[in-house]
Structures are given as C-alpha cells and as structure tokens.
SETOR-893980 format. One record per residue (C-alpha): x negated, y negated, z; residue in three letters. Coordinates in Angstrom, 3 decimals. Layout:
X_Y_Z_ALA .
...
# end
This chain:
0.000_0.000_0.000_UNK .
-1.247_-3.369_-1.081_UNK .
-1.823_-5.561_2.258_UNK .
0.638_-7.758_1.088_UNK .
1.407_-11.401_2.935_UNK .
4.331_-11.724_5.150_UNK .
7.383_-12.278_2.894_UNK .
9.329_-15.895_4.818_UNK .
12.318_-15.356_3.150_UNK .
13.103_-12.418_4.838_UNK .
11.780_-13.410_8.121_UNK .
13.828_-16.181_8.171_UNK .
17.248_-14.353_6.834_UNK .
16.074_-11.653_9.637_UNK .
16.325_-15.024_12.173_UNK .
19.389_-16.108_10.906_UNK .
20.874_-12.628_11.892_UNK .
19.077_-11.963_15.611_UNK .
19.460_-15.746_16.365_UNK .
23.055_-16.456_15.281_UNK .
24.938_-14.079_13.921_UNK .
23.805_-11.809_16.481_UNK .
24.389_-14.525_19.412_UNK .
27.380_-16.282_17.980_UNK .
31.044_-14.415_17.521_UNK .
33.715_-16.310_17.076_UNK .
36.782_-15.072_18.962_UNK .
39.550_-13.097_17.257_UNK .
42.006_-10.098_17.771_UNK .
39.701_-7.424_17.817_UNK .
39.706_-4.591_14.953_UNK .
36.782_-3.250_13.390_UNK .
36.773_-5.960_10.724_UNK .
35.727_-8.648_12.932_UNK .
34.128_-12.080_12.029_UNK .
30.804_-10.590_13.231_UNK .
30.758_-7.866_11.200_UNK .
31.538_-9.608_7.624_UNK .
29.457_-12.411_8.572_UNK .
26.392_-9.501_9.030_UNK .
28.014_-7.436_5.876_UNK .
27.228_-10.846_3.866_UNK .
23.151_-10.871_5.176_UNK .
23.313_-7.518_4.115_UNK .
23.741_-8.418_0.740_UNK .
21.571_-11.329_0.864_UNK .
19.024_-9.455_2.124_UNK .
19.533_-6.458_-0.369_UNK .
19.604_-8.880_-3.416_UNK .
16.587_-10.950_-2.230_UNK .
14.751_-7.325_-1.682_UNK .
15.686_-6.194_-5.117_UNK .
14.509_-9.817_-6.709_UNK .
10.569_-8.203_-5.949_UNK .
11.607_-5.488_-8.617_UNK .
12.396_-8.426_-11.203_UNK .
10.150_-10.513_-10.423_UNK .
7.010_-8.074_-10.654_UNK .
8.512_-5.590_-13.129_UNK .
7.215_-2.819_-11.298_UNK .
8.985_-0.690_-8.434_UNK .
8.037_1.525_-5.097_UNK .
10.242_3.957_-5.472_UNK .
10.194_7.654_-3.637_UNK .
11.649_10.885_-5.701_UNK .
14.756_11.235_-3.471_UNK .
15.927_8.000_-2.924_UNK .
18.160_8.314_-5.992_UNK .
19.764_10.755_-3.569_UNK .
21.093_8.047_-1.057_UNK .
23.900_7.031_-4.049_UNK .
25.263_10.185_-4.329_UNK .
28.009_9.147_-0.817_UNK .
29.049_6.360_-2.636_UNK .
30.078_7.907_-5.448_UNK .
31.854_11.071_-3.826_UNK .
34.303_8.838_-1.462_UNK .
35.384_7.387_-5.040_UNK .
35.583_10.521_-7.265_UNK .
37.607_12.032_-4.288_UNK .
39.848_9.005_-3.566_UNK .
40.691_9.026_-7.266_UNK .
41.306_12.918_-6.907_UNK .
42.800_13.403_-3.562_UNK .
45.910_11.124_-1.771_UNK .
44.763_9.195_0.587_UNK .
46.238_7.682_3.878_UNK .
47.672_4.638_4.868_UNK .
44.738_2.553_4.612_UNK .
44.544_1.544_0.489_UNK .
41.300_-0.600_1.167_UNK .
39.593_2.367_3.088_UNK .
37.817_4.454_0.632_UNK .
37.303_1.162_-1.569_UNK .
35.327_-0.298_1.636_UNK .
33.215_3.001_2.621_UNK .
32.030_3.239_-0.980_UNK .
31.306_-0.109_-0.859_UNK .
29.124_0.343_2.565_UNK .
27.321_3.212_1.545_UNK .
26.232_1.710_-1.784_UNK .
24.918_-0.897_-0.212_UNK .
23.340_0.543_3.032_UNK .
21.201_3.146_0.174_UNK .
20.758_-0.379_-1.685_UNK .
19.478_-1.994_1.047_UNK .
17.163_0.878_2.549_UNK .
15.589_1.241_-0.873_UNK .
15.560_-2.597_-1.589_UNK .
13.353_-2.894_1.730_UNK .
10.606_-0.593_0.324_UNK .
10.386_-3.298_-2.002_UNK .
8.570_-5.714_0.012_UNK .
5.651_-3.791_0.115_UNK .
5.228_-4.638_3.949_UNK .
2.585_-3.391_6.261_UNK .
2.736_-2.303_10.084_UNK .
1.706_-5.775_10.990_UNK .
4.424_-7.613_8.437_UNK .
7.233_-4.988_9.841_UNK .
6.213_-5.841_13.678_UNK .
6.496_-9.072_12.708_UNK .
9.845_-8.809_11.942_UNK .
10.619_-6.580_15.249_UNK .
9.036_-9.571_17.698_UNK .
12.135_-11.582_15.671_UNK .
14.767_-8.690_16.785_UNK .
13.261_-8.326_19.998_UNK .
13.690_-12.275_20.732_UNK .
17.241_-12.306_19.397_UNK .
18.332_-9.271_21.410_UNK .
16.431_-10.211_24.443_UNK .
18.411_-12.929_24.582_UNK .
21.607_-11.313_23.953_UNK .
20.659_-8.869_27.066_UNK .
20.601_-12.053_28.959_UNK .
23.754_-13.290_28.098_UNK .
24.813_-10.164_28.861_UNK .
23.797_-10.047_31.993_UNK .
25.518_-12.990_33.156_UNK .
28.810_-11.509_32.249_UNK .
31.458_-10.434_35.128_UNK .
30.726_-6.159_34.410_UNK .
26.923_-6.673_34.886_UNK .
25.468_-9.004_37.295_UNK .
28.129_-11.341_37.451_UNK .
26.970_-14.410_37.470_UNK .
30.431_-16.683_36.970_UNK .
28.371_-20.282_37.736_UNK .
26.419_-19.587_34.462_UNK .
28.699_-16.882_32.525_UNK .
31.747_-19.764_32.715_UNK .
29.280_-22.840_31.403_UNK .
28.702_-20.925_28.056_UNK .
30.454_-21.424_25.177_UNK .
33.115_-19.612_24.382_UNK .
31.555_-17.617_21.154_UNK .
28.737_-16.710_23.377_UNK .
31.019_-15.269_26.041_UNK .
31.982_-12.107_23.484_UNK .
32.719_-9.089_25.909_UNK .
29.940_-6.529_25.591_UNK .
27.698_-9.096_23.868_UNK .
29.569_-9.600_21.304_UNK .
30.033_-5.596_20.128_UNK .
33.564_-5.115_21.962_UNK .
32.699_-1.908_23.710_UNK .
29.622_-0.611_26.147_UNK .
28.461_2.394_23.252_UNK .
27.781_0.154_20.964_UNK .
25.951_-1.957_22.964_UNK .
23.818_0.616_24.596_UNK .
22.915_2.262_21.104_UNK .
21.745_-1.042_19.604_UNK .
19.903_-1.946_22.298_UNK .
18.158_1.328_22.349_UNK .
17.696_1.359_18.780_UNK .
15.537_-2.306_18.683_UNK .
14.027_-1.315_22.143_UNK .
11.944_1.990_21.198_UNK .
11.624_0.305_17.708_UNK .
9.683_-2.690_18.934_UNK .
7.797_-0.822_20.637_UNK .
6.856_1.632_18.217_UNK .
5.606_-0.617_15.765_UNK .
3.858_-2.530_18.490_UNK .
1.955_0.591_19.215_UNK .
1.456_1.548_15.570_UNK .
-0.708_-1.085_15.136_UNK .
-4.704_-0.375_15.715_UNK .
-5.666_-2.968_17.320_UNK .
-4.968_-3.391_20.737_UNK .
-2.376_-6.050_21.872_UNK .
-2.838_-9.350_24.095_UNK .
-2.311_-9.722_27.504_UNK .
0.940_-12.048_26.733_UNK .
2.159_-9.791_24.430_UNK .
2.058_-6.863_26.713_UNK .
3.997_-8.813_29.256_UNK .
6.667_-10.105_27.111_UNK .
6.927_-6.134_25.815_UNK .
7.719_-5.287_29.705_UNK .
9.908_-7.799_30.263_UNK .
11.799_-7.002_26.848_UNK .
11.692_-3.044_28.209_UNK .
12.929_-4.052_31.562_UNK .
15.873_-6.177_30.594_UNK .
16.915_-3.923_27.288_UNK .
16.911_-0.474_30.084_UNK .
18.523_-2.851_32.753_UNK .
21.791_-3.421_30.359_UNK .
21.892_0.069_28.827_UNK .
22.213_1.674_31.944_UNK .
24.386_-0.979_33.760_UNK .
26.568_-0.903_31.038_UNK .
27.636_2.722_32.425_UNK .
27.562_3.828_28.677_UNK .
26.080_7.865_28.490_UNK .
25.526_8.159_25.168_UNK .
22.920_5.224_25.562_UNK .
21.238_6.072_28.410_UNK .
20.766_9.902_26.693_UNK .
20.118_8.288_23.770_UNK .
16.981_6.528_25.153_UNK .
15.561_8.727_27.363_UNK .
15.800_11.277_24.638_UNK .
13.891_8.551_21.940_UNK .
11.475_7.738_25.024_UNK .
10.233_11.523_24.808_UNK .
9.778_11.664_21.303_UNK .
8.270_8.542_21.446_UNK .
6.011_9.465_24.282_UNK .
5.128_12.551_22.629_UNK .
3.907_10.567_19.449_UNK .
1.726_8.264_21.816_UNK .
-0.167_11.022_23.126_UNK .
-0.539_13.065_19.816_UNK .
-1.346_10.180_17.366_UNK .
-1.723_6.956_19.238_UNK .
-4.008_8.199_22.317_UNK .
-6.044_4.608_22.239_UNK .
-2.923_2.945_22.643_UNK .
-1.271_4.704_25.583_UNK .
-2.042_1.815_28.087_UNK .
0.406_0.269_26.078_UNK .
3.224_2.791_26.611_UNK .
2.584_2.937_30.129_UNK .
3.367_-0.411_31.070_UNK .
6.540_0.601_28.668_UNK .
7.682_3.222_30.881_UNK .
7.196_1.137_33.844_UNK .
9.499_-1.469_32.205_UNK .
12.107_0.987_31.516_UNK .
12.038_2.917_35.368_UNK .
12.254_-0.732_36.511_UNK .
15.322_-1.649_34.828_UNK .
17.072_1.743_35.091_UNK .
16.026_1.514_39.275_UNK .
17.767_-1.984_39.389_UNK .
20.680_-0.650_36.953_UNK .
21.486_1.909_40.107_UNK .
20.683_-0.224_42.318_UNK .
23.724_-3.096_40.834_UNK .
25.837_-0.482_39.430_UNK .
27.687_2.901_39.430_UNK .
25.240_5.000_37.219_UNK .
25.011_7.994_39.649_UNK .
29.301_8.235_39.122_UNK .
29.114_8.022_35.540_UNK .
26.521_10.703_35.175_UNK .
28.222_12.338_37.815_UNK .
31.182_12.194_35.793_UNK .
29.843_13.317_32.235_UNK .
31.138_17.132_33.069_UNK .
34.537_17.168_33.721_UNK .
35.608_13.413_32.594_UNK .
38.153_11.946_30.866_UNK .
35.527_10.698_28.284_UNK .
34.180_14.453_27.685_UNK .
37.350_16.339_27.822_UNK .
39.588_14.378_25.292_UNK .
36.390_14.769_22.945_UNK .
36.337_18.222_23.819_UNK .
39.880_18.120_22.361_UNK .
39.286_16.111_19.399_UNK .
37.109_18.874_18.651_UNK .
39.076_21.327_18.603_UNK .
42.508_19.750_17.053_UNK .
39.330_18.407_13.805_UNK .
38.700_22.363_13.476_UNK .
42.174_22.635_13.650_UNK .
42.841_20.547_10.673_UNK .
39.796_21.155_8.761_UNK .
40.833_25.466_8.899_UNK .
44.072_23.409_6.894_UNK .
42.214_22.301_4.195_UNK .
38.419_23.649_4.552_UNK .
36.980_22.256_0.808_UNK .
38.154_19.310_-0.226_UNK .
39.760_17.757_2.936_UNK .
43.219_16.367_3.431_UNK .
42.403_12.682_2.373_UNK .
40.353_9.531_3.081_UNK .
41.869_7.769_5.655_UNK .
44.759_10.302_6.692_UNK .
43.099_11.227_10.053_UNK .
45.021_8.837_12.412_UNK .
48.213_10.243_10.532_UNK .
47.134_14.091_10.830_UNK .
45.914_14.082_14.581_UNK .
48.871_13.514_16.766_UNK .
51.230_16.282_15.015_UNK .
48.525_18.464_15.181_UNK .
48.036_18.221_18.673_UNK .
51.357_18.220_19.313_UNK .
51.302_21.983_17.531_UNK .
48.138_23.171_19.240_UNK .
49.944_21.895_22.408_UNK .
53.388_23.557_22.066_UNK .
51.083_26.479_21.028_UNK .
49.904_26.616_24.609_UNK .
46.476_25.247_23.776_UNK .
45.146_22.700_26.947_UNK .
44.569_19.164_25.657_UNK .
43.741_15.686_26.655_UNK .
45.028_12.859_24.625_UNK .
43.871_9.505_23.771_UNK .
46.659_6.695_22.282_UNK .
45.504_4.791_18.695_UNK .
43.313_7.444_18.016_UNK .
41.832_6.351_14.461_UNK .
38.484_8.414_14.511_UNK .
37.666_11.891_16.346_UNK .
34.784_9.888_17.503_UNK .
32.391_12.307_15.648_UNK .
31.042_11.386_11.906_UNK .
30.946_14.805_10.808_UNK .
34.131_15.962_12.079_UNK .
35.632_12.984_10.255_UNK .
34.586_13.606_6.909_UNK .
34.964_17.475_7.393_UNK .
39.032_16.458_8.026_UNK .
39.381_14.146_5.520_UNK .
36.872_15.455_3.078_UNK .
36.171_18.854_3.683_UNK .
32.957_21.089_3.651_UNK .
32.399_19.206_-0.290_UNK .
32.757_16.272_1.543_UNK .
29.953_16.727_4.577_UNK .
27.677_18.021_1.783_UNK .
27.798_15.109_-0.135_UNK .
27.877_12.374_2.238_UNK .
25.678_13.597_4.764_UNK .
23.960_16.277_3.323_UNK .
21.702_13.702_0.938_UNK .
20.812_10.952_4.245_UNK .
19.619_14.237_6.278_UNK .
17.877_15.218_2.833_UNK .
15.668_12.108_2.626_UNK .
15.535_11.676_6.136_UNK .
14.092_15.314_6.469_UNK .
11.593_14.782_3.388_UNK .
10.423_11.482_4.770_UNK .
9.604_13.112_8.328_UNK .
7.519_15.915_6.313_UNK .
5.104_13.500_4.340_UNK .
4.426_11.738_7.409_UNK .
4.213_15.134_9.249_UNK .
3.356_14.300_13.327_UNK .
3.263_10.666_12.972_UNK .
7.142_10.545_12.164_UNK .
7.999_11.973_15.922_UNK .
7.714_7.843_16.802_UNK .
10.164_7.262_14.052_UNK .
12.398_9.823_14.455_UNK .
12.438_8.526_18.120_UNK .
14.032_5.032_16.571_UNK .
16.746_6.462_14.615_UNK .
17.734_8.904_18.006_UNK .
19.911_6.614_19.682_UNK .
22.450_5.320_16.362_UNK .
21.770_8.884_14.853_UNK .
22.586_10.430_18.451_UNK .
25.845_7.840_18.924_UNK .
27.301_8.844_15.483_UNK .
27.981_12.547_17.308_UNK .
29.887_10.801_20.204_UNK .
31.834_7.923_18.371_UNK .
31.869_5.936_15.135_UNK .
29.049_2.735_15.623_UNK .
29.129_2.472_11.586_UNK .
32.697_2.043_11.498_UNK .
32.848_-0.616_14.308_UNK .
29.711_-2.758_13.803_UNK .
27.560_-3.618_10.396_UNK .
24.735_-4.787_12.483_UNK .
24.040_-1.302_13.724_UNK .
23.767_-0.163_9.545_UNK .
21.381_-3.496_9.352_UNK .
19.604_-2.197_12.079_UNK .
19.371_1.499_10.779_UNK .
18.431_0.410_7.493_UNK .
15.238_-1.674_8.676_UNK .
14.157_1.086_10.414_UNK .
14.539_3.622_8.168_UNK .
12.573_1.345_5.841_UNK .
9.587_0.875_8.327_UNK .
9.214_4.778_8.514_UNK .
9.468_5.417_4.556_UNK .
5.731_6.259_3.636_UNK .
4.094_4.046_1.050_UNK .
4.092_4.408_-2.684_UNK .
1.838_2.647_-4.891_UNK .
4.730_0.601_-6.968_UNK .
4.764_1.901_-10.521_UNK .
5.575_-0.117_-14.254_UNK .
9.180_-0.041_-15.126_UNK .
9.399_0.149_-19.507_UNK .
12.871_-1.253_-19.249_UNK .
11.382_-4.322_-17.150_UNK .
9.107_-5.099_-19.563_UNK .
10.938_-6.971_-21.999_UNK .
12.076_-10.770_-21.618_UNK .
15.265_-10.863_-20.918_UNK .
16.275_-7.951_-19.358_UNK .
14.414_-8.579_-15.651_UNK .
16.445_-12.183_-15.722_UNK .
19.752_-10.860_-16.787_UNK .
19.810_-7.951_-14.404_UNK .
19.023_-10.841_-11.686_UNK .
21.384_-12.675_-12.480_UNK .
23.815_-10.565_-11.917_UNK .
22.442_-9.132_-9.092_UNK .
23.234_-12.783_-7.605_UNK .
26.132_-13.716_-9.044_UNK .
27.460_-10.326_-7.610_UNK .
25.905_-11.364_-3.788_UNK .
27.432_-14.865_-4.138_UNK .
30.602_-13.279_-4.509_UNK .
30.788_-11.365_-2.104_UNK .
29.342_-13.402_0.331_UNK .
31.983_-15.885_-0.523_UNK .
34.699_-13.264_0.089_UNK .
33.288_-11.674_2.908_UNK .
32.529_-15.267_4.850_UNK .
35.897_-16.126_3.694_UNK .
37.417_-13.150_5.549_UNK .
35.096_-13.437_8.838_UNK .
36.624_-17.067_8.956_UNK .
40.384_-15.828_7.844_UNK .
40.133_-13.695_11.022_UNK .
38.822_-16.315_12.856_UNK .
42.246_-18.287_12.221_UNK .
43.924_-15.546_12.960_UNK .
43.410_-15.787_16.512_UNK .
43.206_-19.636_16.748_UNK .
46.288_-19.812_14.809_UNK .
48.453_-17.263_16.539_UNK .
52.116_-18.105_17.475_UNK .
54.414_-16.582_19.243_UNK .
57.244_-14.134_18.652_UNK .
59.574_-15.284_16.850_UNK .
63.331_-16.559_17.487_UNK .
64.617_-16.092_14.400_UNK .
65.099_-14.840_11.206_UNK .
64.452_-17.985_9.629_UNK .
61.423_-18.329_11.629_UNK .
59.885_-14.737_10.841_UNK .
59.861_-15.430_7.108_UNK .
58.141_-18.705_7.348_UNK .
55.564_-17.167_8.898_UNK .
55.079_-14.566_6.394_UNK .
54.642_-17.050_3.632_UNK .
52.086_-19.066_5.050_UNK .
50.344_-16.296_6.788_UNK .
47.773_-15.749_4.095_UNK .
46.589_-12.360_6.342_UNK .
49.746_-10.772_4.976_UNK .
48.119_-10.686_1.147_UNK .
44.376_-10.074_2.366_UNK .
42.797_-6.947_0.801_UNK .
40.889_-6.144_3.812_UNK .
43.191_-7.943_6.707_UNK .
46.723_-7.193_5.378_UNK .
47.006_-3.826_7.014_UNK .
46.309_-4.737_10.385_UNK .
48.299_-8.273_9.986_UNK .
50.960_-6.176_8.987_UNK .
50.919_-4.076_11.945_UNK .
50.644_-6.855_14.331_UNK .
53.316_-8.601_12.331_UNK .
55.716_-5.585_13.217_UNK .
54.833_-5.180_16.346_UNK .
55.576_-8.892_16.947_UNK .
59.100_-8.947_15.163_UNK .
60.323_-6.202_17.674_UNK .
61.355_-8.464_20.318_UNK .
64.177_-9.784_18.112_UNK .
65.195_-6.700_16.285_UNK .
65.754_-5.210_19.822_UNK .
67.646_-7.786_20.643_UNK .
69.949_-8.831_17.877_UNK .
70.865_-5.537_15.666_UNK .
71.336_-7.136_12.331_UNK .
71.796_-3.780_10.838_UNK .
69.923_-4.541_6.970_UNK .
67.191_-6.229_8.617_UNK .
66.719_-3.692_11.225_UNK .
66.937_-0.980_9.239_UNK .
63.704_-2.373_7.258_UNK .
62.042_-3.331_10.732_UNK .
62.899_0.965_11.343_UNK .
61.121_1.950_8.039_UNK .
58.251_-0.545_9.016_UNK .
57.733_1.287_12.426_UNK .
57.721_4.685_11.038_UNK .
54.787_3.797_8.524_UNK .
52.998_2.088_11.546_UNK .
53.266_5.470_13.527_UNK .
50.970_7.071_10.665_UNK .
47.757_4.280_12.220_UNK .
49.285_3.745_15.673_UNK .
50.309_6.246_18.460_UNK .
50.948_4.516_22.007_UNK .
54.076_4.499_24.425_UNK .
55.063_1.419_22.915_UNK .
55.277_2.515_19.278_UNK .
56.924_6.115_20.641_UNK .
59.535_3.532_22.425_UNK .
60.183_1.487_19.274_UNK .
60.710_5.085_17.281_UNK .
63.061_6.343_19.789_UNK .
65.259_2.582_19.324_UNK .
65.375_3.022_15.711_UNK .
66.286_6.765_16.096_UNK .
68.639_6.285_18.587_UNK .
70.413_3.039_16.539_UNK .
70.289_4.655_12.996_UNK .
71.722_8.032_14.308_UNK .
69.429_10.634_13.310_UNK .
69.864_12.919_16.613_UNK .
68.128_16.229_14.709_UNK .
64.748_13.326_14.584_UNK .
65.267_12.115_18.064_UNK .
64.894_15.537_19.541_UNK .
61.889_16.165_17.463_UNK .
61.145_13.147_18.907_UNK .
61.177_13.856_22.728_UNK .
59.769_17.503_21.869_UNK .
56.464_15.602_20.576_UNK .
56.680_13.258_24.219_UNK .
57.092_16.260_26.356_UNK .
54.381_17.919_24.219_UNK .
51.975_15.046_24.631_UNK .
53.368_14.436_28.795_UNK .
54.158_10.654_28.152_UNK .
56.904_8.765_30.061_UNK .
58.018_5.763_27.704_UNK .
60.924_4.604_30.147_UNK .
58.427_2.253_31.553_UNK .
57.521_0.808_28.156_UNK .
61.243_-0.021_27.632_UNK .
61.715_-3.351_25.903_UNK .
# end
C-alpha cells in the first residue's frame, strides 16, 4: 500500500458525523426511521460517493476478488420481492435493498482511500472524541449518574434518551464497537504512543466500560468482554512490544465496570440473564421463527410479513400446549438470521448472509493471526445482530461497521481500469455518481426534517369529522414513501377516540377496516380492544370468539384498556 497522505475530506465528513450528527437528535415520535438515522443514511452516501470519486479521479482501483460478492443481498431482497408477496410494509424491501447496496458500496468505496494504520487511527481519535463525549452526556442523564443540575441545562436535542439511540443495546454495542476499535488501531501502530495519548486512551476506556455496563444492557457487556479476549489474545501473539499499552486498557475498563457496580444494578441483571423476561420471550421467538420457517423452509413467506405471521402463530403453538412468553408490537424476532430465514427462507440466509460471512471469512484468512484484533471489533455489532436488530434501528451502527470492516481489509496494490481510460467515461460515471448522492441526500434530509415536524407539529385528537380530514390534507406524512405507514398508523390510532364515541356507521366501518390492517404491524391491548369494538359493533360474533380464543391464548386482560 502506497503511504498515502491523510485524505481531509473524509476526516472532516467523519467530524461532521461523531461531532453532530452523532451529538445532535432532534426530537420526534420514535420509529426506526428517525431524524438521526436519515441524517447519518445521507453521510453515508456522501461518504460512499466521495470514496468512489478516488476510482475516477485516478482511473485505477483496489479492489479484492470477493468483494463483488457483497452485491449479491441487494439484489436477492429485489428478485424475491418481485417474486414473492410481501407484507404490509410496500417501502420495506425497496429500503433493505437500498441499505445493503450501499453498506457493500461503502465498505468497498473505503478501500479506495488507500489509507494506512496511521491515516485509519487518525480517523478513530475523531470517533473516539465524538463518542467520548456522547458517554458524557450520557452520563448525566437520570438512568446513569443522574446528574439533573447539568442533565436539565442541556439542550433539548442533546437530552436524546440513551444518547440519542432510543434503547440501552444499541448503545452498549456502539460503544463497544468504537471502544476496542480505537484501541486496536492505536496498538497496531509500531511505534509506541505518548504519555498524553495513553492517558486520554484510559480515560476514553474508563468512561466507554462505565456506560456499557451501567446501562444494564447484556448483550454489551458480553459483547466486550468477549472482543477484550480476542483482542487481548492478538496483543500477546502479534503486538508483544505494545502490551504496556493494553494494560493500562484493561485497567481502564475494570475501573469503569467496578464503578458501573458500584452506581448500578449489574449484579441483578446478570443475575437475571437465566430465567428473565428478556431471555425467555427470545427463547420463544425462537421457537414460534422455526415454527414458521418449517411453513415455508426455501423461499420464505415474504419480506416484511413477520409482524403479521408471529402472533397467530403463537397463538397456535400456544393452544397447542407449547409454553410461551409474549412480547406486544413485536416487528423483529430480535435475531437477523431468524428474520430472513421467516421471511426469506434457507435461499434467503444463503444469499444475504452467506456472501458478508464469505468475505468476512476470506479477509480473516489473508491476514491469518493478525485478524484476531479485528475480528475482536466487529464482536460486539456482529454479536448484537444474534440478540436484536441494531441495523434495522440505527444507520450509524452500519457506518460504524463499514469503517471497520474497511480498516481490517488487507491491502491491494490498486490496478488500471481499460474502461477508465478513456475521456469521458471517468467524468460521466461521476457525475452521476453525484447527481445520484445529491438526490438522495436531498430526500433523505428532507425526511429526517419531515419527522422532525412531525413531533413539533403534533395536534391533538380530533373533534370532528371535519377536523380529521383537514388534517389529512395538510399532513404531508400521509403521502411520504418512507413515513406514510407509520403516519398512517398513528393517524388511526388517533381517530379512535371519536369513532368510539360517535358511531357514524360509513365512517366507522372504514375506521374498522383501518384497524384490522394495523393489527398485521401492531399487536398490544389497545389494538386487541379497538378489534373487539369493531367486532362487537359490525356483528361478526363467529370473529369475536376467534377473537377472545387468541386473548385467552396469549393471557391478556383488555378490560383495563377500555376506551
């Protein structure tokens, strides 16, 4: 590899994202397509078209065999959407294409840069400094070390719960993620490191293991004491000069995690890991997944059709006699490869995550004993995809994946391209390239800032009739190719007030058919209570007892959710 200069433009987009977009989240009602995440899904495709500009520019390309490979996802969620129904989502297999193009776009467009250890560490001290920070922030927040003097003087985009990623797994598995990935590049390096910057790499390990651990979440706490072995193992195999270094690491980490028990209750929670709540209703989603994939075992029963599938199916395996513990709204058996085995099949785990584990597999063999350190970064996202869904819920975690699966990809002397070699083609081809990014960082701003509005434009239910379709025409969320599902939904759920109330029998009757197509995403006491009003109002008694047969099955009282 050619000891190439660091490349500003992508240190600076890399600040823009740990400094901002990582700090900043503008409130809203809380789905998976949050301002956050389009906001990050636009750098993405900044950052893969400025990546891809090196191929123009120099004609010439780094590229490994089985990279091509990394397309292959992409393509399969479309060939099957267009071959197979799909659920009650219509942007759903549109948008996972879309990701998975351009996560393999922006893993390859990395290797572009031609960076060394130093240029890549450079860009983790800018991570480490943006998620330092966030720990901070963090901290001060009423589940961690509660400090209300300073938590309450912040703005309000700064006080996001869980830093800003809604939940404590996702936190945890970030954090661990740009944790052992600092400080693997740190120690990759040859030379040995400055008394500051062995301090400030202490101080980042002590805060980053402080707020995994005191955020109670397991699957982060596993996930970095299982990337601090493999980690530790690579220090003392290949990096033996440096282990003074990891060391002070490890002392960083015991320090936080002994301060972590010391302010919180992470004794309970890994008391409680056995016989949980947490652990047995994953148990079950387990099961009910093998359940469903038995159904349909090649080509899956749809993309997007899981939230639809899982509650009757439980409700079968239950009546069946078969133990169970449910969870309301589930959307995703919290488990990647169960997910695509349900709605894909066995074709559809071959071909989505057969090619990553592929490259990821041939990478680790070039490198041979110096990839344990790597493979100790991609543990705690690659561990959390077993346990939940952190590529569903949060685009900075594939930003984050992507930059270190980069970093680990061994060098390749870049090669001619013939095509590239003529005039006009390197400029056309970049010029799309761009006008392609603009656009959809226009649209994807567009809709971080639509669901922005959402939330600071919210009204109340409505009175009446009159009032309801007003709303609807100037709610532009209603006619939003990524939003209009979930405005929908909210819309509905919103509108029952009145229909409860006054039982205009046309309009109700659509409100009815409304609520039944919700039940396909949404499965809570409240939604079982509005079913069991528009069974009860429209007649169908041979429904309603199907009806209470599926609440008995599933041990749910929804008197107290009456209206």
């Amino acid at each position: 590899m050619v000891n190439s200069p660091f490349n500003p433009r992508l240190g600076l987009l890399t600040c823009i994202l740990c400094w901002l977009l990582l700090q900043w989240n503008l409130p809203n009602l809380g789905n998976n397509l949050t301002p956050r995440n389009m906001f990050v899904g636009a750098m993405m495709c900044i950052i893969c078209a400025a990546s891809w500009s090196q191929v123009f520019v120099s004609r010439q390309i780094s590229w490994q065999g089985s990279a091509g490979c990394l397309f292959i996802p992409s393509l399969f969620v479309l060939l099957h959407a267009a071959n197979v129904p799909t659920g009650s989502f219509p942007h759903y297999p549109w948008l996972s294409a879309a990701v998975l193009a351009i996560f393999a776009c922006l893993v390859i467009g990395l290797a572009q840069v031609e960076y060394t250890d130093k240029n890549w560490c450079k860009l983790s001290q800018i991570l480490t400094a943006g998620t330092t920070l966030l720990c901070l922030v963090t901290l001060t927040s009423p589940k961690y070390l509660d400090w209300p003097a300073v938590w309450l003087s912040l703005p309000l985009p700064l006080r996001a719960a869980e830093g800003g990623f809604q939940q404590p797994n996702l936190l945890a598995s970030f954090m661990a993620t740009s944790l052992i990935y600092s400080l693997w590049l740190h120690v990759k390096q040859s030379s040995r490191l400055p008394v500051w910057q062995i301090s400030g790499l202490i101080f980042m390990t002590l805060v980053h293991a402080l707020v995994i651990f005191k955020s109670g979440s397991r699957v982060g706490m596993l996930g970095l004491t299982l990337a601090m072995i493999l980690f530790s193992s690579w220090v003392i195999i290949c990096k033996p000069h440096n282990r003074s270094i990891w060391w002070w690491a490890v002392a960083g980490m015991l320090m936080g995690i002994l301060l972590a028990v010391i302010f919180g209750d992470v004794l309970n929670r890994l008391h409680d890991l056995k016989n949980g709540l947490s652990t047995t209703s994953r148990l079950s989603f387990i099961k009910v997944c093998i359940f469903l994939w038995q159904q349909a075992p090649w080509w899956g029963h749809g993309i997007g059709k899981f939230s639809e599938l899982f509650t009757p199916a439980f409700v079968q395996m239950v009546q069946s006699g078969e133990p169970l513990e449910y969870i309301h709204n589930l959307g995703h058996p919290h488990n990647e490869v169960l997910l695509w085995a349900v709605e894909t099949g066995a074709f559809g785990v071959v071909c989505v995550a057969g090619p990553w584990i592929f490259f990821l597999t041939r990478m680790a063999h070039q490198s041979g004993l110096h990839s344990l350190g790597w493979l100790a970064c991609l543990t705690p996202i690659g561990l959390h995809q077993f346990t939940e869904f952190p590529f569903h819920s949060s685009a900075v975690h594939i930003w984050l994946w992507a930059m270190v699966i980069a970093a680990g990809v061994p060098p390749i002397k870049p090669h001619r391209v013939a095509l590239l070699q003529q005039k006009l083609i390197p400029c056309s081809l970049m010029a799309l390239i761009w006008a392609l990014t603009v656009t959809l960082v226009i649209y994807l701003s567009g809709t971080g800032w639509l669901s922005y509005q959402a939330w600071a434009l919210r009204k109340p239910w409505p009175t009446s009739q009159v009032e309801m379709k007003t709303q609807a025409q100037e709610d532009q969320l209603l006619n939003h190719f990524l939003l209009s599902r979930s405005a929908k939904d909210h819309r509905h759920i919103a509108q029952a007030h009145y229909w409860l109330s006054n039982r205009d029998q046309a309009g109700f009757n659509d409100w009815c058919m409304a609520v039944f197509d919700l039940g396909k995403r949404k499965q809570n006491p409240q939604q079982w209570e509005f079913e069991q009003q528009c069974l009860i109002t429209l007649g169908q008694s041979d429904a309603l007892n199907e009806h209470q047969l599926k609440l008995k099955a599933l041990e749910c009282n929804i008197n107290a959710f009456s209206s």
